[in-house]
N, CA, C and O atoms as CSV, one atom per row, in Angstrom:
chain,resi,resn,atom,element,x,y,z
A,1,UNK,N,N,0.826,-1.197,0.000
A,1,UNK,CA,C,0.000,0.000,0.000
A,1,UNK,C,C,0.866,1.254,0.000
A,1,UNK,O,O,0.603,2.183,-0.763
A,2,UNK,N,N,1.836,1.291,0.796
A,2,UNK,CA,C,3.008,2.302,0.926
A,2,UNK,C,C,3.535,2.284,-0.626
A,2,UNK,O,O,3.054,3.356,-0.994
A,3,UNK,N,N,4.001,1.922,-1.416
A,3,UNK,CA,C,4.673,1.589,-2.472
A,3,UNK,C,C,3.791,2.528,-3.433
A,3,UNK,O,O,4.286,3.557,-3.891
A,4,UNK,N,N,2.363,2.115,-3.752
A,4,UNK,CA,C,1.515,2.833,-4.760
A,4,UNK,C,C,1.264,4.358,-4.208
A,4,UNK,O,O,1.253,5.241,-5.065
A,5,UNK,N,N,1.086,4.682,-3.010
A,5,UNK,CA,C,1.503,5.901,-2.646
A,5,UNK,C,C,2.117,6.829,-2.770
A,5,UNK,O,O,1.751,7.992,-2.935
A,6,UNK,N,N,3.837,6.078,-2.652
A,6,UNK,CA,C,5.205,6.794,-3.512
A,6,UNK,C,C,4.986,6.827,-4.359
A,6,UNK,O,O,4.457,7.893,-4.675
A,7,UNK,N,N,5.107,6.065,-5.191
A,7,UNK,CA,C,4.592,6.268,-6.950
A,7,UNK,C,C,3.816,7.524,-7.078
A,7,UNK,O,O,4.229,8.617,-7.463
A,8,UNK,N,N,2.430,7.138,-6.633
A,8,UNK,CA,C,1.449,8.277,-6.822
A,8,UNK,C,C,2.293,9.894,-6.802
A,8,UNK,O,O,2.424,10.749,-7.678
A,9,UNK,N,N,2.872,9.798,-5.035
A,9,UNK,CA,C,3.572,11.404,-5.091
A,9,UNK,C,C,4.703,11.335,-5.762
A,9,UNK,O,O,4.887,12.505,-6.098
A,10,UNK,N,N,5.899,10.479,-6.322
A,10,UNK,CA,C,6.883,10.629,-7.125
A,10,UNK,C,C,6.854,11.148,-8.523
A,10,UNK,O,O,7.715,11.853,-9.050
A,11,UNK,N,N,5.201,10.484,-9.310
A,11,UNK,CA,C,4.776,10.732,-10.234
A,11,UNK,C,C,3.792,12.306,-10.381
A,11,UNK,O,O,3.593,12.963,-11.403
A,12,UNK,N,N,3.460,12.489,-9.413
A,12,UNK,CA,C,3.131,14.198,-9.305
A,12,UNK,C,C,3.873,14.586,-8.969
A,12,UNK,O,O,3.436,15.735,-8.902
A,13,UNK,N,N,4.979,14.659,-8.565
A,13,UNK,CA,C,6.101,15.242,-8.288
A,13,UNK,C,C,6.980,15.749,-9.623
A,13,UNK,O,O,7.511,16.804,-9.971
A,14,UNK,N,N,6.822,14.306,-10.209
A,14,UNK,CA,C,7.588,14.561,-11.957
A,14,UNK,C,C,7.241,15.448,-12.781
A,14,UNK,O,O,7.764,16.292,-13.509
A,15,UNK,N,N,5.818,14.911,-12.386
A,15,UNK,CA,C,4.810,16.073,-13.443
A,15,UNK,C,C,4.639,17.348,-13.131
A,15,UNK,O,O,4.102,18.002,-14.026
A,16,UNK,N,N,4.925,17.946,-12.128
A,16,UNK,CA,C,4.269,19.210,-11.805
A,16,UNK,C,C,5.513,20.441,-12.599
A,16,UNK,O,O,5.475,21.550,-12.066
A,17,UNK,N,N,6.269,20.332,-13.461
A,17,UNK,CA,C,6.871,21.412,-14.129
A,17,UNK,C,C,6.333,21.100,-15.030
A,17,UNK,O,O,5.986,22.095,-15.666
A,18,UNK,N,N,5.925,19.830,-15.668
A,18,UNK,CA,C,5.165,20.186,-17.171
A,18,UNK,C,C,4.214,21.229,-17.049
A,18,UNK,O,O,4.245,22.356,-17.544
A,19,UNK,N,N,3.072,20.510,-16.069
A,19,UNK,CA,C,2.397,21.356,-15.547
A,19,UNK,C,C,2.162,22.826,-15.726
A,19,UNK,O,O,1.417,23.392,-16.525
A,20,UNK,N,N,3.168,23.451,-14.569
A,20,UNK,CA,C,3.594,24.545,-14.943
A,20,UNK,C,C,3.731,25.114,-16.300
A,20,UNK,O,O,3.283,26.235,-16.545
A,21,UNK,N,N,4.336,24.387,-17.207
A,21,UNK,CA,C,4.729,24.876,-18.769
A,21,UNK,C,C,3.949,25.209,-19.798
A,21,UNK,O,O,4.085,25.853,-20.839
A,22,UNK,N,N,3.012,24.559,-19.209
A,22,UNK,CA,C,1.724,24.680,-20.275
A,22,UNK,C,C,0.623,25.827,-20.275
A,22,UNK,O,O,-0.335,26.096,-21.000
A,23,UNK,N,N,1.370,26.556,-18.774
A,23,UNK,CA,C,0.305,27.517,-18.684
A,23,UNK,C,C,1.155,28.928,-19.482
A,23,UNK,O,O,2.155,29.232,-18.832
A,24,UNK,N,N,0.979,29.658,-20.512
A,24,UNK,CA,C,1.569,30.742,-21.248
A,24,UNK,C,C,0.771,31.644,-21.034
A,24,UNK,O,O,-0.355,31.452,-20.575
A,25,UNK,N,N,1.174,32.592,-21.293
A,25,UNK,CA,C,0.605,34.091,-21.074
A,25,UNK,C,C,-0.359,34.291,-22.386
A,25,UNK,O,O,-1.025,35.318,-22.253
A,26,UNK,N,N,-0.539,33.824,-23.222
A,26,UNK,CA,C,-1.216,34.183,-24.174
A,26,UNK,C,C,-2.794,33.262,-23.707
A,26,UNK,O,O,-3.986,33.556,-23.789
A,27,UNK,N,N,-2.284,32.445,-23.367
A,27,UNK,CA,C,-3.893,31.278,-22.492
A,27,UNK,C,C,-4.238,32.299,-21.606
A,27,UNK,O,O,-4.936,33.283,-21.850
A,28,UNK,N,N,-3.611,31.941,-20.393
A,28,UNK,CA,C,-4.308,32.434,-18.957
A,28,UNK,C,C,-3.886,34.080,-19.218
A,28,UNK,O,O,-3.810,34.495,-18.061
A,29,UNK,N,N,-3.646,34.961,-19.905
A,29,UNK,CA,C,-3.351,36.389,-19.608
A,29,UNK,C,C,-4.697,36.894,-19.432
A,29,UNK,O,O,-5.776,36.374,-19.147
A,30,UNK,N,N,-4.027,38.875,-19.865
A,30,UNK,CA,C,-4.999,39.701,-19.524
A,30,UNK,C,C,-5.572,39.641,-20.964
A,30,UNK,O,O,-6.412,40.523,-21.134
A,31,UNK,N,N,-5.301,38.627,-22.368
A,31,UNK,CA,C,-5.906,38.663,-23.302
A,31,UNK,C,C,-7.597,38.089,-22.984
A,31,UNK,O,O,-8.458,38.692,-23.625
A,32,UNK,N,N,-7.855,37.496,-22.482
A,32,UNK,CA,C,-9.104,36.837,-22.199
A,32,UNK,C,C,-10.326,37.736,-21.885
A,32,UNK,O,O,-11.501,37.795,-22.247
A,33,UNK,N,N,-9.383,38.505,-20.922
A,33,UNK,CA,C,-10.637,40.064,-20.492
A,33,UNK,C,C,-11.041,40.866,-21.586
A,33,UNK,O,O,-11.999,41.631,-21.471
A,34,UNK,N,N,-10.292,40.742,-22.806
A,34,UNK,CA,C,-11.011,41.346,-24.114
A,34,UNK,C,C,-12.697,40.907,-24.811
A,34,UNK,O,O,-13.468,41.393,-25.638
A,35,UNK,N,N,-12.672,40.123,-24.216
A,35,UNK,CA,C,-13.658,39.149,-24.926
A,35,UNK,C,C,-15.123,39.030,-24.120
A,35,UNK,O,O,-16.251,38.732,-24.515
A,36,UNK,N,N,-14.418,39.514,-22.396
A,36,UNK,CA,C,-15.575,39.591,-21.366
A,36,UNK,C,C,-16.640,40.514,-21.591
A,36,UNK,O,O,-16.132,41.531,-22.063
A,37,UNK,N,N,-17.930,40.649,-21.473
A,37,UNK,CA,C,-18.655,41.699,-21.859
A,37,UNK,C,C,-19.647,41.790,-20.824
A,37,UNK,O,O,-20.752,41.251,-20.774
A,38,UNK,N,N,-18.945,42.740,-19.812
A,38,UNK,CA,C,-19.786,42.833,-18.571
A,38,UNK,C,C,-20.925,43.614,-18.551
A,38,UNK,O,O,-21.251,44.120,-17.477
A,39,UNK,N,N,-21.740,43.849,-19.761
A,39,UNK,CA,C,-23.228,44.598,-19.696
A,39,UNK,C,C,-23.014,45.876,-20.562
A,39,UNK,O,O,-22.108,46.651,-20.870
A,40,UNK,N,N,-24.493,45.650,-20.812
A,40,UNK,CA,C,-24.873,47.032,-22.010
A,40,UNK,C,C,-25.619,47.977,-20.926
A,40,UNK,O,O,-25.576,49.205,-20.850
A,41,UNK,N,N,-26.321,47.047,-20.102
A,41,UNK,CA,C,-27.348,47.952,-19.093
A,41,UNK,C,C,-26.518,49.631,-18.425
A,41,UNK,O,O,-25.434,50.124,-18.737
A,42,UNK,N,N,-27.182,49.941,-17.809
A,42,UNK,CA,C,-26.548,51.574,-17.547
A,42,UNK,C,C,-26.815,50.882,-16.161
A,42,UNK,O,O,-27.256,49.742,-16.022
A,43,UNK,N,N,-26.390,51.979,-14.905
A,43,UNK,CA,C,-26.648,51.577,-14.080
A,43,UNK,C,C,-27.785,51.232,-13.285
A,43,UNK,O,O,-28.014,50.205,-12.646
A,44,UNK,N,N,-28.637,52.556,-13.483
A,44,UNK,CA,C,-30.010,52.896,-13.110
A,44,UNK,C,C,-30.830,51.613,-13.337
A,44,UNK,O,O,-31.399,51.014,-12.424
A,45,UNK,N,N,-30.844,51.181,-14.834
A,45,UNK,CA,C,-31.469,50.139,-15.334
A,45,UNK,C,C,-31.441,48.768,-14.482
A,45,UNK,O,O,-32.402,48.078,-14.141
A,46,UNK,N,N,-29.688,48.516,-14.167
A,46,UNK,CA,C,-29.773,47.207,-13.048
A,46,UNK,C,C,-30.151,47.202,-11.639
A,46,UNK,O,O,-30.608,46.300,-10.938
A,47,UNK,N,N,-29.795,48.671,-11.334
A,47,UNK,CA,C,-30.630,48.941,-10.143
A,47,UNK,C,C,-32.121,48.943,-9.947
A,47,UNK,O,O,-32.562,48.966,-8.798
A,48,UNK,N,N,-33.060,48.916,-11.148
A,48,UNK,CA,C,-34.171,49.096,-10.804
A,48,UNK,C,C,-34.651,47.638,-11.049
A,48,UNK,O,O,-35.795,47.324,-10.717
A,49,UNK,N,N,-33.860,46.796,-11.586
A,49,UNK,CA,C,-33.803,45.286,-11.851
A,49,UNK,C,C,-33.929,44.673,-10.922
A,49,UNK,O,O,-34.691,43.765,-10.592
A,50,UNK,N,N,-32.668,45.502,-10.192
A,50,UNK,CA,C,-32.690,43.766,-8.854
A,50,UNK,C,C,-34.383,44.629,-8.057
A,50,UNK,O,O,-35.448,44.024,-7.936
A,51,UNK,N,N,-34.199,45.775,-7.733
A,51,UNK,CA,C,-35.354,46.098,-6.737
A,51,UNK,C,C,-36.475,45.320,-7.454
A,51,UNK,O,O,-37.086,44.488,-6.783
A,52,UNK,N,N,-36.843,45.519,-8.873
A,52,UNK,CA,C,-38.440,44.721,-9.326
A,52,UNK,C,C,-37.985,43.059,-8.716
A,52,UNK,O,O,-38.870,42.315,-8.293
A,53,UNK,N,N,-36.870,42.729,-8.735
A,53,UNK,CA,C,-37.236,41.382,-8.724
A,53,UNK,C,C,-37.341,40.880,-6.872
A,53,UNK,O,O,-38.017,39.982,-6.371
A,54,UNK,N,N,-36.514,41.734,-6.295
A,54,UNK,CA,C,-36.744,41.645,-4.901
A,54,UNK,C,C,-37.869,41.933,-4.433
A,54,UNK,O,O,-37.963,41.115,-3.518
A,55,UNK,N,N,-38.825,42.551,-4.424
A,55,UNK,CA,C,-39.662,43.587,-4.498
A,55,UNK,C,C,-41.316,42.147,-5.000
A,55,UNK,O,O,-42.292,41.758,-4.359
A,56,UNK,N,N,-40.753,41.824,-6.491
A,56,UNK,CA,C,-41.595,40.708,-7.066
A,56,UNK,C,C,-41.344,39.490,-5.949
A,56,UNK,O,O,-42.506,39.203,-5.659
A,57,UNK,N,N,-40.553,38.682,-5.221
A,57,UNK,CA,C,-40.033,38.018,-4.670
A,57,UNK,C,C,-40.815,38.529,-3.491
A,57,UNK,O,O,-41.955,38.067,-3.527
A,58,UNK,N,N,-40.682,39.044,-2.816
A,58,UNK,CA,C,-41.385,39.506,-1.647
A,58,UNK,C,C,-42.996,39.455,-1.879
A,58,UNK,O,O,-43.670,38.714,-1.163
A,59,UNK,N,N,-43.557,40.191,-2.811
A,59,UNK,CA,C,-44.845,40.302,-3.312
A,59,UNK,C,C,-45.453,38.447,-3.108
A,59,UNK,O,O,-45.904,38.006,-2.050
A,60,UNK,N,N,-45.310,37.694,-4.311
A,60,UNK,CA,C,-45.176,35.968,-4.067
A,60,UNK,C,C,-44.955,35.521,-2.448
A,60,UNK,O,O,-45.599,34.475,-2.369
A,61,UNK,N,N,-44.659,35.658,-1.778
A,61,UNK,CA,C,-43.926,35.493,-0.257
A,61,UNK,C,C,-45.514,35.946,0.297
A,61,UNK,O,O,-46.291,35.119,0.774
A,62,UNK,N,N,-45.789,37.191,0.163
A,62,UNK,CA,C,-46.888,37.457,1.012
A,62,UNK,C,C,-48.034,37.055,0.766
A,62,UNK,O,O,-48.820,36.803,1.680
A,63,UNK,N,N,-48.448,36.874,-0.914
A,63,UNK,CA,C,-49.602,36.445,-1.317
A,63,UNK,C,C,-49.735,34.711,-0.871
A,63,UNK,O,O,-50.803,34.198,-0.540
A,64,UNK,N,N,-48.429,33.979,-0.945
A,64,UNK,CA,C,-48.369,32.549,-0.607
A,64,UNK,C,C,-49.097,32.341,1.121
A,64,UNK,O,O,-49.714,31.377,1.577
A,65,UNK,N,N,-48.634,33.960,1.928
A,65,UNK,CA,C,-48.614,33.694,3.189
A,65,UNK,C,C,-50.456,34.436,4.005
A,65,UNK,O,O,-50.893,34.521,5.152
A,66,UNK,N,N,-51.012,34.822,2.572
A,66,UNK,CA,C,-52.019,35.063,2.801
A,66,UNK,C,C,-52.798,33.771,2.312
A,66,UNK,O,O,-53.660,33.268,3.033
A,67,UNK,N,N,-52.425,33.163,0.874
A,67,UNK,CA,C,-53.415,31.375,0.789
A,67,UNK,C,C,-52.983,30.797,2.163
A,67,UNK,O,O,-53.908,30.472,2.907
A,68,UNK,N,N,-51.930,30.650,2.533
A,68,UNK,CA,C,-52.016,29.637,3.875
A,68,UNK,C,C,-53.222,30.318,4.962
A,68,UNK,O,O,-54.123,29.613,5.416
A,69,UNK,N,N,-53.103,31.577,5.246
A,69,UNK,CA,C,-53.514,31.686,6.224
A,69,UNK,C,C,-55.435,31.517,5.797
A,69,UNK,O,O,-56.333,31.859,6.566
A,70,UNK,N,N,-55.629,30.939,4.462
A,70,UNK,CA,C,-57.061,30.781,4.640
A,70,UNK,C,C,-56.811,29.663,4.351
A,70,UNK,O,O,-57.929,29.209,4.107
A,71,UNK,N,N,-55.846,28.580,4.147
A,71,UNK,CA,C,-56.023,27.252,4.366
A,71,UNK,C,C,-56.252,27.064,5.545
A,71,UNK,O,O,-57.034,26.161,5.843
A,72,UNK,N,N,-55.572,27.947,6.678
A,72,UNK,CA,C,-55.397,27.404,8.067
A,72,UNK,C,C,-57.168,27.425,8.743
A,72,UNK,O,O,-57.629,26.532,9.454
A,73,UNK,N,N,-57.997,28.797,8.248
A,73,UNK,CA,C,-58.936,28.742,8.539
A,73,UNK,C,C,-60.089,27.888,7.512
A,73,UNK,O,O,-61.302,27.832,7.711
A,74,UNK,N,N,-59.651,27.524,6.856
A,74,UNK,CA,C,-60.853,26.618,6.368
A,74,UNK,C,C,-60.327,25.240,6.862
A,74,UNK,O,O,-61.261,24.442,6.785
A,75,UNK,N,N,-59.326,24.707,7.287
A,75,UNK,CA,C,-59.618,23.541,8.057
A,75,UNK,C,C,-59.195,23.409,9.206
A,75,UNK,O,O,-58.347,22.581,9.536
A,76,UNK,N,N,-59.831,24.345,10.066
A,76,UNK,CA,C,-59.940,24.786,11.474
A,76,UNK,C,C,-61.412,23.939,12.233
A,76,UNK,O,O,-61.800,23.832,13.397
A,77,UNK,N,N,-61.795,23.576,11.257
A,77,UNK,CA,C,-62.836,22.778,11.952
A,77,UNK,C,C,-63.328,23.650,12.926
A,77,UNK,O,O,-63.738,23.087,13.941
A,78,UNK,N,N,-63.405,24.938,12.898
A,78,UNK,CA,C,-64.484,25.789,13.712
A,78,UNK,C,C,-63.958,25.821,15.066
A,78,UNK,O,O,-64.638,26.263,15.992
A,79,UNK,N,N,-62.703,25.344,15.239
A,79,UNK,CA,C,-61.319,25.503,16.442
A,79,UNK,C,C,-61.235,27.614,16.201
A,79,UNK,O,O,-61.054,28.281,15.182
A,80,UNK,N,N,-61.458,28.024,17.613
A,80,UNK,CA,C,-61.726,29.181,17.823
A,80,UNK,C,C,-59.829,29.802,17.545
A,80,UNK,O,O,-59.517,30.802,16.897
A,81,UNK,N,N,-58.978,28.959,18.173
A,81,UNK,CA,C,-57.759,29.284,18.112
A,81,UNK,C,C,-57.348,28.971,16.803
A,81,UNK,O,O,-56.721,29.891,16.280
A,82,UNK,N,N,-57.493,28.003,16.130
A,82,UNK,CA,C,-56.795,28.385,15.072
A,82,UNK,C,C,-57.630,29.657,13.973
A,82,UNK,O,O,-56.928,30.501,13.416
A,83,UNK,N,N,-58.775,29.646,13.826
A,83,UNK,CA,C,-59.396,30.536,13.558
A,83,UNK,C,C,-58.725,32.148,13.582
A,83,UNK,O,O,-58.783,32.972,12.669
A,84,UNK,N,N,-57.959,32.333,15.180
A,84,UNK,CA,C,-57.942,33.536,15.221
A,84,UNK,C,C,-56.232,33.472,14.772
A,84,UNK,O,O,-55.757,34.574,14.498
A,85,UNK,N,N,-55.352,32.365,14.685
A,85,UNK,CA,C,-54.637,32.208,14.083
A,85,UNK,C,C,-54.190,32.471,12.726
A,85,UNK,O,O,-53.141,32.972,12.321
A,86,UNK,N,N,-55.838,31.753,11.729
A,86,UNK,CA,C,-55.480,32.361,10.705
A,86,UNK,C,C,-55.289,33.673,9.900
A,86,UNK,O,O,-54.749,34.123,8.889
A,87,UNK,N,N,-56.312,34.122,11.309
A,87,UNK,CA,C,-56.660,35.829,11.360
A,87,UNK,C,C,-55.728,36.674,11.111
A,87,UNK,O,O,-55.629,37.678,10.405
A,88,UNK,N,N,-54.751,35.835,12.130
A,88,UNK,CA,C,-53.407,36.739,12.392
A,88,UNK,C,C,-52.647,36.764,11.451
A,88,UNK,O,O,-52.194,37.774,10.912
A,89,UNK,N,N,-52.382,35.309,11.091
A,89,UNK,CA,C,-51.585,35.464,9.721
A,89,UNK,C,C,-51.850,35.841,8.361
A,89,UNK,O,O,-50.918,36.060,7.587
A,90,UNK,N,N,-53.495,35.967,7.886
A,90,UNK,CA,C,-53.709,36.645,6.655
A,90,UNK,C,C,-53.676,38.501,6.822
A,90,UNK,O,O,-53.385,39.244,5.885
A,91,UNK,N,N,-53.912,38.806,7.723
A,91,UNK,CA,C,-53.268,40.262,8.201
A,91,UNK,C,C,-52.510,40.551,8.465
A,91,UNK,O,O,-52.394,41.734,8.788
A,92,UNK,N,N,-51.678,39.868,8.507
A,92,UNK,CA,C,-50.072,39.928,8.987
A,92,UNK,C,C,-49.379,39.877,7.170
A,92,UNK,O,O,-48.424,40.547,6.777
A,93,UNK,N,N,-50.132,38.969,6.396
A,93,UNK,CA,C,-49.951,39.210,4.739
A,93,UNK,C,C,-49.957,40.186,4.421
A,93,UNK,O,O,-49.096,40.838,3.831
A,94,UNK,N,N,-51.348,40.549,4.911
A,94,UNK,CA,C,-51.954,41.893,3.535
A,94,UNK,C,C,-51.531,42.887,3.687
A,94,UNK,O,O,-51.542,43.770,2.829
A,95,UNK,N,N,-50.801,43.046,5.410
A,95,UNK,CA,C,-50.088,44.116,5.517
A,95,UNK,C,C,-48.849,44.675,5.326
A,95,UNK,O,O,-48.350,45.781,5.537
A,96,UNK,N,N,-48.220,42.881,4.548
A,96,UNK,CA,C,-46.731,42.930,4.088
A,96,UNK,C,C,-47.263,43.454,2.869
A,96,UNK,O,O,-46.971,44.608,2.552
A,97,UNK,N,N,-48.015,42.751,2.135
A,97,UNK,CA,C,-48.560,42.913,0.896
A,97,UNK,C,C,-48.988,44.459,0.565
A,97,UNK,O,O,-48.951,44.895,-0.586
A,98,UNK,N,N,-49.426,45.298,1.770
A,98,UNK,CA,C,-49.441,46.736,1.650
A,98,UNK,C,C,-47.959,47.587,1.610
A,98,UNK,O,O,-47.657,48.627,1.026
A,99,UNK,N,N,-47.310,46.838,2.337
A,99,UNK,CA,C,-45.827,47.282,2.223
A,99,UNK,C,C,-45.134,47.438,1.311
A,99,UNK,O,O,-44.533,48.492,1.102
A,100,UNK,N,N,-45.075,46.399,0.567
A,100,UNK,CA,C,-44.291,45.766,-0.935
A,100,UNK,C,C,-44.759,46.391,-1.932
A,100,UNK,O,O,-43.951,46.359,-2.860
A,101,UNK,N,N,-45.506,46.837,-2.127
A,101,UNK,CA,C,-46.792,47.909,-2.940
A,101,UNK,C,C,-46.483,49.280,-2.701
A,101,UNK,O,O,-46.285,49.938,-3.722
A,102,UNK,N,N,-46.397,49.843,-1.675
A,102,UNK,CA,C,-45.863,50.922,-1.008
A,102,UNK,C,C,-44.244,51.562,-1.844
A,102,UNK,O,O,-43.961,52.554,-2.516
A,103,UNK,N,N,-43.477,50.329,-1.321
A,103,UNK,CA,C,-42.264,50.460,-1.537
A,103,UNK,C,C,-41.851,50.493,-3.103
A,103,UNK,O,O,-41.228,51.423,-3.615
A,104,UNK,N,N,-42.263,49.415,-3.737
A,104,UNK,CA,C,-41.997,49.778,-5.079
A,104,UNK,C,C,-42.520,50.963,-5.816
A,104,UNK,O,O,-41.791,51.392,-6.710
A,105,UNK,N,N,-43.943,51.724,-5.545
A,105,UNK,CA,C,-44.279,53.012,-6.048
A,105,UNK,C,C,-43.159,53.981,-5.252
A,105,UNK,O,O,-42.954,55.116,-5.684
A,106,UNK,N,N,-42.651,53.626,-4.408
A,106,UNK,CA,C,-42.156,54.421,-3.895
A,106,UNK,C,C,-39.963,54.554,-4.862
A,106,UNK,O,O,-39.204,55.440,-5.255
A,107,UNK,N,N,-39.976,53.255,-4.766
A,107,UNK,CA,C,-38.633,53.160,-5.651
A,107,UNK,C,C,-39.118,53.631,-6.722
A,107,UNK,O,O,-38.682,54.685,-7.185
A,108,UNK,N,N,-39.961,53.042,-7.226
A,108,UNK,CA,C,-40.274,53.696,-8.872
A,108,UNK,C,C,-40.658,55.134,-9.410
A,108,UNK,O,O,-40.955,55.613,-10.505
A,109,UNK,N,N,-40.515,55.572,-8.171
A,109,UNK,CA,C,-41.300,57.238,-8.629
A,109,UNK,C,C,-39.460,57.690,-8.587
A,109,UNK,O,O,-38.792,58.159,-9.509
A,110,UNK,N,N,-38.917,57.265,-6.852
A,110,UNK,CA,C,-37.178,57.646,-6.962
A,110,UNK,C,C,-36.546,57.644,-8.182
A,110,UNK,O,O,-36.263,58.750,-8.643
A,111,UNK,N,N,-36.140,56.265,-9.070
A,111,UNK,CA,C,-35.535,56.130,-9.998
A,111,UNK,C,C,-36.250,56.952,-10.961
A,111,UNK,O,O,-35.438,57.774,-11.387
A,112,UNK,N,N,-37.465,57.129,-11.543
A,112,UNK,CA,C,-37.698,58.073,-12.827
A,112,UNK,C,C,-37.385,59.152,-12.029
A,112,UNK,O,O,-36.225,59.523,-12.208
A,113,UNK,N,N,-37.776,59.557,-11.509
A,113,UNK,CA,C,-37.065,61.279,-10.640
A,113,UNK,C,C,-35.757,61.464,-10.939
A,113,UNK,O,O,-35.272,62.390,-11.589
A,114,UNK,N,N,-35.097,60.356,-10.335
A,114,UNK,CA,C,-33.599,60.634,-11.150
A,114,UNK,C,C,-33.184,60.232,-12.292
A,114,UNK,O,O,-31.991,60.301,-12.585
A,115,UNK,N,N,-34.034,59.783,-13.058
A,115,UNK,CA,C,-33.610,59.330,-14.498
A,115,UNK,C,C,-33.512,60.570,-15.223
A,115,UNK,O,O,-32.575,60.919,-15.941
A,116,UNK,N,N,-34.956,61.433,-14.872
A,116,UNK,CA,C,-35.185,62.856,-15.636
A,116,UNK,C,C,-34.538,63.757,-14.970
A,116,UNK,O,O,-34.419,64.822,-15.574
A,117,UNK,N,N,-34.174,63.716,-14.152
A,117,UNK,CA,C,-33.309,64.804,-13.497
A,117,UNK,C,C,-31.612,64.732,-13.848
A,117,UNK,O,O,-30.718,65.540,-13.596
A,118,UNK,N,N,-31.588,63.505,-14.485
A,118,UNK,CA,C,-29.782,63.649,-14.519
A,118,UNK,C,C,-29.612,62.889,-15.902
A,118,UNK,O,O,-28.575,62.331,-16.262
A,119,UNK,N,N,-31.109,62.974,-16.808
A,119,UNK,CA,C,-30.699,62.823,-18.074
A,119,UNK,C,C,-30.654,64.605,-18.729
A,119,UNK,O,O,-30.310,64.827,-19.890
């Protein structure tokens, strides 16, 4: 078992200047970054990107957390606690759901404000 071991590291041992040799500056250089094309978007544009999609993401989140909370009360079997359970949690939605609504008219009025103001 010792024996195939040595081998193993004698033989990476051998190899590791080929290794090395094969890597040239014309492969791995700063030629490669020519070719990268990190976006046409402006900035404004990706900024208002991620917010719609965070924003959309959140929206889904609350509407999911308002169906539960009338699953919870339709099979409450007329259980007073979960009842007021579900209470809690579909108002506890609609009021994220008022939030998320809020906030994006509220980003979206920001960004055109400064779109027209600093175009």
């Amino acid at each position: 078992m010792k024996k195939i071991g040595l081998k193993c590291f004698t033989f990476a041992l051998l190899t590791m200047p080929l290794l090395a040799q094969a890597q040239s500056v014309a492969e791995w250089g700063y030629d490669d970054l020519d070719q990268v094309n990190l976006g046409t978007r402006s900035l404004r544009d990706t900024i208002a990107g991620i917010i719609n999609i965070a924003l959309g993401f959140l929206g889904i989140l609350a509407t999911l957390l308002i169906l539960y909370g009338g699953f919870e009360w339709m099979t409450s079997a007329g259980n007073t606690d979960k009842i007021d359970k579900a209470k809690k949690i579909i108002s506890a939605g609609v009021i994220g759901l008022a939030v998320i609504l809020t906030a994006y008219a509220v980003s979206r009025f920001v960004l055109e404000s400064l779109a027209n103001e600093t175009v």
